[in-house]
N, C-alpha and C positions, 0 to 999 in steps of 0.2 A: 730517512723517512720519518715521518711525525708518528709518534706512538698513538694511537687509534682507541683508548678506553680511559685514559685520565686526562684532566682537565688543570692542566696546568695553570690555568688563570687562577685555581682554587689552593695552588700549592700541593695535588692531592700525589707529587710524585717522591714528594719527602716523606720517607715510611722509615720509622723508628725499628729500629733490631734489637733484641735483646739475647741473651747470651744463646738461649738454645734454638731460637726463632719459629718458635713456635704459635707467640701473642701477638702478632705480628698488627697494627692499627690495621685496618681495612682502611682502600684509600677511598676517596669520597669522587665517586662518578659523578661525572656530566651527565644530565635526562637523556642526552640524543644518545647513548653511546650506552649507558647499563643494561638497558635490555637486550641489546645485541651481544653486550659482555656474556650477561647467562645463560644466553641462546648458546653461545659457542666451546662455552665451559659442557653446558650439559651434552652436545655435541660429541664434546673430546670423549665426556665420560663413556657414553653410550658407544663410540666407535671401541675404547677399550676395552669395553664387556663383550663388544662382537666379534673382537678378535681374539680373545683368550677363549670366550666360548667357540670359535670355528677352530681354533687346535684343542679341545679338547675332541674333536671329531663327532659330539655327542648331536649337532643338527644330520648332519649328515645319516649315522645309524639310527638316528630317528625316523629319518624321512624315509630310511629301506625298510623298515618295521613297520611303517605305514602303506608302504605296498608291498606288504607280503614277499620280502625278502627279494624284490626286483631291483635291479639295480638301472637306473635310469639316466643315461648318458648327460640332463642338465645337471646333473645331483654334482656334477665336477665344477660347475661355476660356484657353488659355495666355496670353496677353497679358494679361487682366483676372487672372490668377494673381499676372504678374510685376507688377503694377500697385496689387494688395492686398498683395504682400510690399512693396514701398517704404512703405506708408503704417506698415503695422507695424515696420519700423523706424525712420520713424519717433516713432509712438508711445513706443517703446522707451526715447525720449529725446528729448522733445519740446521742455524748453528749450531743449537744446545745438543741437535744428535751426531752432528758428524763430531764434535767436540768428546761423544760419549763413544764416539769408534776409538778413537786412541784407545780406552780404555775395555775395549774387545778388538784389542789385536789378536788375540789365541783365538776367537773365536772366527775374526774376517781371514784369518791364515786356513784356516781347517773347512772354511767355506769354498775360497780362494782353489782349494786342491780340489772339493768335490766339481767345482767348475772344471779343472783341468783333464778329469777323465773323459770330459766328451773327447777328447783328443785316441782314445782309447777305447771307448765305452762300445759294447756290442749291441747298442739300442738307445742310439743317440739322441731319440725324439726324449725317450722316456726321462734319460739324466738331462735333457736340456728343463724340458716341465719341475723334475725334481729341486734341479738349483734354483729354477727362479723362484719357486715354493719357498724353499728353505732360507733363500736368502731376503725375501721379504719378512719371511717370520723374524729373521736377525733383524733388519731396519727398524721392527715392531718392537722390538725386544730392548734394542739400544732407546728409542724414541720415550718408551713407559719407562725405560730405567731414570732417564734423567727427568721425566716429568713429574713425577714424584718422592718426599720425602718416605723414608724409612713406614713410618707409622698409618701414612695416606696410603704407599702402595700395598700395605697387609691387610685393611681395614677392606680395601676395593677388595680384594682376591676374595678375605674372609666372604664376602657378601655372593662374589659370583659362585667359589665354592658349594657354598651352603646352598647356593640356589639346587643348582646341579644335582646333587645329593639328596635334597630335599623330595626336586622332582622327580626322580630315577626311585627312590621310595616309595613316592606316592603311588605311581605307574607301577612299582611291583604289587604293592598291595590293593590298588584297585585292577589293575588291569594283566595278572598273571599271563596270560598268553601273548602278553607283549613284551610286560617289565622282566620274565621269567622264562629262562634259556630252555627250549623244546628241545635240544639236542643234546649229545655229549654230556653233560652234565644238568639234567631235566630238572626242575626245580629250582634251582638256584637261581638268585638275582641279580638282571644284568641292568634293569633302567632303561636311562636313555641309552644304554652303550650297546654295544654287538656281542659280548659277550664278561662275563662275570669278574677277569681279571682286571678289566678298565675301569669295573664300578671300583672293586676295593682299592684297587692302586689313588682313584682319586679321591675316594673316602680318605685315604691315607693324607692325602696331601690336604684336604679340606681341614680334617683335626689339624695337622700341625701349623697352619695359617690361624684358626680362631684360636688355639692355646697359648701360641706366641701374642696375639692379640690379646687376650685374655692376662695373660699372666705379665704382660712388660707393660699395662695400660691400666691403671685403676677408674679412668672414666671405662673403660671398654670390658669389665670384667664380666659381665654379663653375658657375653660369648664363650664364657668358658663351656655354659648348659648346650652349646650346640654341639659339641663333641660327642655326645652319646648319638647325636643323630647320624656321624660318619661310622660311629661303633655299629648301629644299628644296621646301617647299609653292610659292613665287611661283615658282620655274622649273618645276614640274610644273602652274601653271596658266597658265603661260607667259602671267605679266601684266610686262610693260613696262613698264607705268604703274604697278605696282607697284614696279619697282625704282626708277624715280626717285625715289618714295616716303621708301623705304628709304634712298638715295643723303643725302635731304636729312636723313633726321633722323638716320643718321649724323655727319652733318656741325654740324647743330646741338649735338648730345651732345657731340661734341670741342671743337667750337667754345664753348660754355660751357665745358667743360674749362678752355680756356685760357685765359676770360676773367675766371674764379675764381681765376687765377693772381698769379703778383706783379705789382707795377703795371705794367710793363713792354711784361711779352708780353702783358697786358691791353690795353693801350694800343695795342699794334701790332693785336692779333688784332681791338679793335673797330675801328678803321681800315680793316682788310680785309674787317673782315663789314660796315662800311654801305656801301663799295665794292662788295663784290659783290652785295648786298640791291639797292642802287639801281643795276644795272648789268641784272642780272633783270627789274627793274621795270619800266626801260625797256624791255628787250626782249620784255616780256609786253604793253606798250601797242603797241609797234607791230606787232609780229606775234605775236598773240592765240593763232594755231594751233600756237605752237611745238609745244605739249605732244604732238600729234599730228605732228608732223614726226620727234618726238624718237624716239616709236613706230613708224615706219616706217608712220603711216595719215597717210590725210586725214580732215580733218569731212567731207568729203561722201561719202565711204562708208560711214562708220559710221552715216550717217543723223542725226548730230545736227543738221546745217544744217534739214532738212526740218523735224525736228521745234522747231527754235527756230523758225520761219516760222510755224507754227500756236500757239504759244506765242504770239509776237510779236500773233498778230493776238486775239488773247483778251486781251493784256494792256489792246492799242489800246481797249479798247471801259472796262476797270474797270480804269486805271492808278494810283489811288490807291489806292484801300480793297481792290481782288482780288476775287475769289470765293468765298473763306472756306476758313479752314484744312482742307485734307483732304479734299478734295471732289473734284480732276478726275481722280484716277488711282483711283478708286474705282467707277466706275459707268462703267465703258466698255462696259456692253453694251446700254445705254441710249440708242434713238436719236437721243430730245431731249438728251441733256446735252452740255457743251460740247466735252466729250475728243473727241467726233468732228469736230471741228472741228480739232483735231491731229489724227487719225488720215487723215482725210481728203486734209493738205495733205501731209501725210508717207508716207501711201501707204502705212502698215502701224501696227502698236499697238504704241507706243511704252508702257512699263513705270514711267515716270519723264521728268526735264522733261531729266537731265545736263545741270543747271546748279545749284549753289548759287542761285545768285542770280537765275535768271532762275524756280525755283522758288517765291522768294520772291515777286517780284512776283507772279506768276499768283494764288497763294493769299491771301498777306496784302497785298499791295499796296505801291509806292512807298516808304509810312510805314513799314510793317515790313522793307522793305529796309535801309533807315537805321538802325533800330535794329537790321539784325543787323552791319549795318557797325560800329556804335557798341560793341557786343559786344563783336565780335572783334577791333577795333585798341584795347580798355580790357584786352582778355584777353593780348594781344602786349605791352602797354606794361607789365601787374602781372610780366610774365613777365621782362622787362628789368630793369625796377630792383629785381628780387629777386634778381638773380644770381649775388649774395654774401653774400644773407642766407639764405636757402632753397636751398640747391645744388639739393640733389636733386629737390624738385621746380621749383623754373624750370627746370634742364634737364628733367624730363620733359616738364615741359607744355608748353614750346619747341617742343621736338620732333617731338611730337603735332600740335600745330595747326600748326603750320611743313607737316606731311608732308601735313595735310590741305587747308590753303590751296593746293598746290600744285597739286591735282586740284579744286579747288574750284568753276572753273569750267566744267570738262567733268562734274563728276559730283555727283549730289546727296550731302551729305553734314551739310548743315546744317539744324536747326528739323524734323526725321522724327520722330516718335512712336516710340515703344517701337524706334528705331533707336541701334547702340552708336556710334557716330561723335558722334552728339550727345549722347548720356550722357555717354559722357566730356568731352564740349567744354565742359557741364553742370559734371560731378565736380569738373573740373582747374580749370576758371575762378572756381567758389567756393572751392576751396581756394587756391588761389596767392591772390586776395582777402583772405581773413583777416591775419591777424597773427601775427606768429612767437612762437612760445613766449619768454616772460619768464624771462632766465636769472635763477635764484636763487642766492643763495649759499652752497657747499656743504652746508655745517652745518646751511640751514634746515629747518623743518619747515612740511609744509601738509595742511590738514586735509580731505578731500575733501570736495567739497559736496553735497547733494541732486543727485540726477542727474548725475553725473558720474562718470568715468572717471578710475581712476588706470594706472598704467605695467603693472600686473598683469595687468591687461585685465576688470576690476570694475566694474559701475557700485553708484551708492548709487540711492537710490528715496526 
């Protein structure tokens, strides 16, 4: 096919590379064909902002906030919205993403299996809905990883982030009986979200995107100042568990810092970090509750004990294969299905399992526990030995899943459907996967290929 945006008559498809390709010439458009270029550039951008905002779930709780907590049977085409913009981009560029599956095998395998419970599943509409949800968010996830470089896709995030945070803020302080949780925890600030843990957790993830920004960018240092704004959100939703959050992937961002450094303080710094890694570790095996000691609770006020008890006893019966993806927290008002059997032993209608892991079991079972283990210590190890080839992003995605591992036992955050915690665990785990760009040599030339993207931000067709 003819590439569709440069004009070869002009020469404009000889684009010079230079070692990290970042200066990359802009090539020189033909009149009939530019404005349609930026039409479809701005396009892409805008479909990517619609679908990280549709998993962050925050249109959605906005829209039931706007009708007084009714929940309105179109409010489910959002989701199949943000689910047809993933596939469209990746259509957009369909070699460069199936090209990026290789490189989320762990993740098309752990998908692969939540397909296979319909075979199983005791609410088979519901795990049919659930995969195809989840699995468009992976086409999404593969699609943005390979569409942008390292520094493009933090700068995009930093921006919808900040949006998010900013407005969920705003709406607390002007608009309390909207931004500000009437129930359970009255006062506190939940934004655009449903409730108070979603704001912090993405306050959480907002800072670590503009600090990474901020600190591996000296045009971009000026987002460092927008981290007080995600500070501002977790102490006005007064999450705790938030700030350890925060705490850690601070800590990882310096901590690669240093270990990007000369051999030295690398050498010391990795010393101290598998010292305190496996000092953690320990003290996460034998006392499991720290995380709730650290917040000044117990499990057993929170209720989570109750509700792993009824969990537990649902596992006991289908400990391999599960119940099928997406099924128990769906049909709770059904009085055959099993969530009353949690609700029951728990004493009240628990929302979620607040457990990674123990959610795993329930739904996909034993086997898909394993592979989300297998996942996520393949997605911590690519994040390790890249730590001097890919700065910026091994620190982000360090970061990220380091902040999320942390809460991962008391709170679900892993294998959700049209959820941003797994998008991104998705996004970051295919891209740190890949292969770092091939420095070339100054002088050369390369000639872009069918479907691909040069530095201008073009594709050929």
């Amino acid at each position: 096919m003819k590439p569709a945006f440069f004009n070869f008559a002009e020469g404009a498809n000889l684009v010079p590379k230079n070692g990290t390709g970042a200066d990359l010439v802009r090539p020189r458009l033909s009149s009939k064909f530019d404005v349609l270029g930026y039409f479809f550039q701005i396009s892409v951008t805008l479909s990517v902002f619609a679908v990280v905002l549709v998993h962050s779930s925050a249109p959605v709780t906005f829209m039931i906030k706007l009708m007084k907590g009714s929940v309105a049977g179109w409010l489910g085409i959002i989701w199949y919205m943000g689910a047809a913009l993933s596939l469209s981009l990746a259509a957009a560029s369909p070699f460069r993403t199936l090209k990026a599956s290789f490189y989320g095998l762990p993740f098309i395998i752990i998908t692969l299996w939540c397909w296979a419970t319909i075979f199983w599943s005791v609410d088979i509409d519901e795990t049919l809905k659930g995969c195809v949800l989840v699995t468009c968010g992976l086409i999404g996830a593969m699609s943005v990883a390979v569409r942008y470089d390292w520094l493009e896709l933090t700068h995009l995030l930093a921006w919808l982030l900040s949006a998010i945070i900013g407005a969920s803020v705003l709406l607390a302080l002007a608009v309390p009986s909207m931004g500000r949780m009437q129930e359970i925890y009255p006062g506190a600030w939940s934004g655009l979200f449903s409730e108070k843990q979603a704001l912090g957790f993405t306050a959480v993830l907002q800072i670590i995107f503009v600090t990474v920004l901020g600190v591996y960018s000296s045009k971009h240092r000026v987002w460092l100042w927008a981290i007080p704004l995600g500070l501002i959100a977790i102490i006005g939703s007064q999450g705790k568990t938030a700030l350890i959050m925060t705490f850690t992937g601070f800590a990882v961002i310096f901590g690669s810092k240093l270990l990007q450094s000369d051999r030295r303080l690398m050498l010391a710094t990795l010393w101290l970090s598998v010292v305190f890694v496996g000092s953690m570790a320990l003290l996460f095996y034998v006392e499991p509750d720290i995380i709730f000691k650290l917040t000044g609770k117990s499990s057993d006020l929170t209720g989570r004990k109750e509700i792993w008890e009824g969990i537990d006893y649902l596992i006991r019966q289908r400990p391999n294969f599960g119940w099928g993806y997406s099924v128990i927290w769906n049909d709770t008002e059904n009085p055959t299905s099993p969530y009353q059997w949690i609700a029951d032993i728990a004493d009240f209608k628990p929302s979620n399992a607040h457990s990674s892991y123990k959610e795993a079991i329930l739904s996909i079972g034993f086997v898909g526990l394993w592979m989300l283990v297998f996942l996520l210590a393949k997605f911590v190890f690519d994040c390790v030995i890249r730590l001097r080839t890919e700065r910026i992003g091994a620190s982000l995605s360090l970061a990220v899943i380091a902040s999320l591992l942390v809460i991962s036992s008391t709170e679900t955050v892993f294998i959700g459907k049209m959820d941003l915690y797994w998008f991104l665990t998705m996004l970051l785990g295919v891209k740190i996967a890949m292969p770092s760009a091939k420095i070339a040599p100054p002088n050369s030339l390369v000639r872009p290929r069918i479907n691909e993207i040069d530095r201008a931000g073009f594709y050929t067709y």
